[in-house]
N, C-alpha and C positions, 0 to 999 in steps of 0.2 A: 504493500500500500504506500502511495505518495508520502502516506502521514508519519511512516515509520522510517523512512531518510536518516541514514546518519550525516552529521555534519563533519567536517574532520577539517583541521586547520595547513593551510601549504606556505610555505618558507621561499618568497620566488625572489633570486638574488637579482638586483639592477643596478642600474648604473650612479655607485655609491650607496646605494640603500637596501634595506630588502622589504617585500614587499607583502605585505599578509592577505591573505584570500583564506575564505571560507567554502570548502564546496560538501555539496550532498550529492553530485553525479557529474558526470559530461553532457547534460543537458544544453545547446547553447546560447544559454540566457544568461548575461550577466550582470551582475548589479550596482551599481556605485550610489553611496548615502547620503545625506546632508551633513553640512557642515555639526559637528560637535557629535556626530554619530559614529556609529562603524559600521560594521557589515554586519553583525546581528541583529541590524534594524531589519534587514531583509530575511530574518531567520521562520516569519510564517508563508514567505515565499519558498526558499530554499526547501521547506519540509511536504508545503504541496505539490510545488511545480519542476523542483531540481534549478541545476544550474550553479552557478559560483560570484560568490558577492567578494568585491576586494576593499581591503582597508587602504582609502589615501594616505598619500603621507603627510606624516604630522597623526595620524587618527588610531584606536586601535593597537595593533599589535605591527604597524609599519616601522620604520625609522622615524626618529624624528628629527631629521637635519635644521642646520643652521636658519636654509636658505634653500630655494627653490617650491616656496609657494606665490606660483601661478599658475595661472589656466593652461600654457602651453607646457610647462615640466610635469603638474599633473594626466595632463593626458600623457607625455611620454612613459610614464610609471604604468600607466594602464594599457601602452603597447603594449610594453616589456610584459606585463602577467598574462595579455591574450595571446602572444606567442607560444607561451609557458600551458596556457587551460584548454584553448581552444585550437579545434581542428580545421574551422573553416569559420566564414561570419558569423556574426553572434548577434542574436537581439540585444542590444544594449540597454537595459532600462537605468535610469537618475533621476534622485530625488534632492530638489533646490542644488546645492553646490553642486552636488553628484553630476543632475542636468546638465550645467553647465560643461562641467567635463566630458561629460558623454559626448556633447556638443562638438564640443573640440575634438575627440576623440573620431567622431564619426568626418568631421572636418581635415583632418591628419591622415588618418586612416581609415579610409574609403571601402578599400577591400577588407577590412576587418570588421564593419557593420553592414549586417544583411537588414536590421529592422532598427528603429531609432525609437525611445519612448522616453521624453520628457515630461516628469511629474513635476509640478510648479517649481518651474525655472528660473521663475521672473524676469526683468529686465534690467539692462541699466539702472540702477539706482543713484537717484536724486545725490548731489553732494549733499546736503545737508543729514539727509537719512544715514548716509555711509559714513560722516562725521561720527553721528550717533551710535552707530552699532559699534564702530571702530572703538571710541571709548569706552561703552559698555564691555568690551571685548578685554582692552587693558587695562580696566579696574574689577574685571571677575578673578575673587581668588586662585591662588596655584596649588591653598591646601585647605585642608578641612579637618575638624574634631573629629567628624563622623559622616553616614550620609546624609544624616536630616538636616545638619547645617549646608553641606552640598545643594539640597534641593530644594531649602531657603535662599540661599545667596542665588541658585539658577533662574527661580522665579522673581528677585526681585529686580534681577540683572533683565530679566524677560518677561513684564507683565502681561504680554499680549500669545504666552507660552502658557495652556492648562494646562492641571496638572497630572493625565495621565500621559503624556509628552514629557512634560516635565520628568517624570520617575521614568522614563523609557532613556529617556536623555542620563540619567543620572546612573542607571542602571548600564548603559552603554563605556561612561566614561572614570566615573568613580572607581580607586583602586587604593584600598588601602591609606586613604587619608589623604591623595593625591589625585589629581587629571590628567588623563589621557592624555588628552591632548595639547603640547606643552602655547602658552602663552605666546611665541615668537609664531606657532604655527598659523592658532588664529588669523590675528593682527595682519599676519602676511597674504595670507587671503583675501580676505577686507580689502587691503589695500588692491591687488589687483584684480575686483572683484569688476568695477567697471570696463577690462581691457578687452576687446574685440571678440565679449560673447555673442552679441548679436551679430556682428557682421559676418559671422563665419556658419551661419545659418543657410548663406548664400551658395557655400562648397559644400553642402551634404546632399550626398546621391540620394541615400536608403530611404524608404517609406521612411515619415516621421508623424508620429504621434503624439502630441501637447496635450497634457492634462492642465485644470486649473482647475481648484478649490473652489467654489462661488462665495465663500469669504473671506476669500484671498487678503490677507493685509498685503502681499508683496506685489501685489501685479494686479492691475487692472484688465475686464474686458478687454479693452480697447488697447491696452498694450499686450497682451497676448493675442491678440488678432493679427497685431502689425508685426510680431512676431512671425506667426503660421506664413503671415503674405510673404516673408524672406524666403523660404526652402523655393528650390525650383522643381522639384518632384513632385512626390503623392505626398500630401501632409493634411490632414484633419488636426479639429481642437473641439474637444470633449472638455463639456464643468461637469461637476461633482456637488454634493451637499460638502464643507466641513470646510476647513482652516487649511494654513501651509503646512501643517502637520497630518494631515488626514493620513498618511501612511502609519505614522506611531497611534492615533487613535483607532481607526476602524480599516485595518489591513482588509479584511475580509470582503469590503464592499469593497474594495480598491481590487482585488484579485479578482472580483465578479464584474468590476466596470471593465478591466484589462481582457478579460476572458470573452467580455461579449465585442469586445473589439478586435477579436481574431488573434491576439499578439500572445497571449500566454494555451500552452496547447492543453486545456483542463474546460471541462465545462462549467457551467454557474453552481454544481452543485456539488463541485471538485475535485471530479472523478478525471486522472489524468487520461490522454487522448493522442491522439498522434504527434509526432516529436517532429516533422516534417515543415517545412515553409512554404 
């Protein structure tokens, strides 16, 4: 049964770093997270559908180097583990940062994405918004008492974060009194957070698929529209009920939106299906 998937951890060496991935099969779907996540955000995916979720770097069980968070060294880290997992295209699925990478990924490497799915990706973001999160990013602590103190400083750092997001988040990063993911990683992000994700929308072949929240704080209609109008292929955009987090609240309706949209090979009522494109 899908439900009975072991997950098992893979060690993929790159260039300066290594790189953490999650797989439960050679299915070829794979998965990249949001910012402050790792790949066991993807773990009620992984256990129905298979496939292999990687931890970015800075995230997770990856390196966490000095230097090289942006949109283009992120993607090359996600060559390097599809050379490593996969046999041939992969449906790429991302959620917010993860998107973005995808993005770039499917922009970079052409032949390594047969299907594209972006899960609230957003857009450029406003200087002033990126001001904002940027600081909130370098006054979130680096340590904790415990994890209740974690998952108070996470809400208060992210009021518009509920809180079973919240403990999904906290559950993800939290270790022993310490975060995951180290402060220089964040911040570095953020900062290249505006650099040519949307323009590179324009070099992806693969079907592409935009999800949006319908209350989205990150992204409006109207800029996830003019988004979908960038791709020059087949791209549809699909809303949802829920927030930017809709993956860490209700996976389940996210698997069933995915599933009636051709892109995960399971049907609505989770029974897996053909592995075929």
């Amino acid at each position: 049964m899908a439900t009975a998937r072991q997950l098992r951890r893979l060690r993929i060496p790159g260039p300066g770093i290594e790189i953490s991935a999650l797989r439960a099969d050679r299915s070829p779907i794979v998965y990249l997270h949001a910012l402050n996540f790792d790949a066991w955000t993807f773990e009620p995916f992984l256990r129905t559908v298979g496939g292999t979720a990687i931890d970015l770097r800075g995230h997770g069980h990856s390196s966490a180097p000095a230097e090289g968070y942006w949109l283009g060294a992120l993607a090359a880290d996600v060559g390097v583990a599809l050379r490593a997992v996969a046999r041939g295209p992969v449906t790429l699925i991302g959620q917010s940062l993860g998107a973005r990478v995808a993005l770039a990924v499917a922009a970079t490497f052409p032949w390594a994405v047969g299907r594209l799915v972006l899960i609230e990706g957003g857009v450029d973001l406003a200087e002033d918004v990126q001001r904002a999160l940027h600081g909130r990013m370098r006054g979130f602590p680096t340590t904790f008492t415990d994890s209740a103190h974690a998952l108070a400083a996470l809400r208060a750092a992210y009021p518009l974060l509920d809180l079973p997001a919240a403990r999904a988040i906290v559950r993800a990063n939290y270790d022993g009194g310490h975060w995951r993911s180290p402060t220089h990683a964040r911040t570095g992000i953020v900062r290249s957070w505006n650099l040519a994700s949307e323009s590179l929308a324009q070099d992806v072949s693969a079907p592409t698929l935009v999800v949006r929240a319908d209350a989205s704080h990150h992204w409006t209609r109207a800029q996830a529209l003019a988004l979908v109008d960038r791709f020059p292929g087949e791209r549809r955009l699909v809303e949802t009920p829920g927030n930017h987090y809709l993956l860490q609240t209700a996976p389940g309706a996210l698997l069933s939106l995915l599933a009636n949209e051709g892109v995960l090979p399971i049907s609505v009522g989770g029974t897996t299906g053909p592995q075929g494109r």
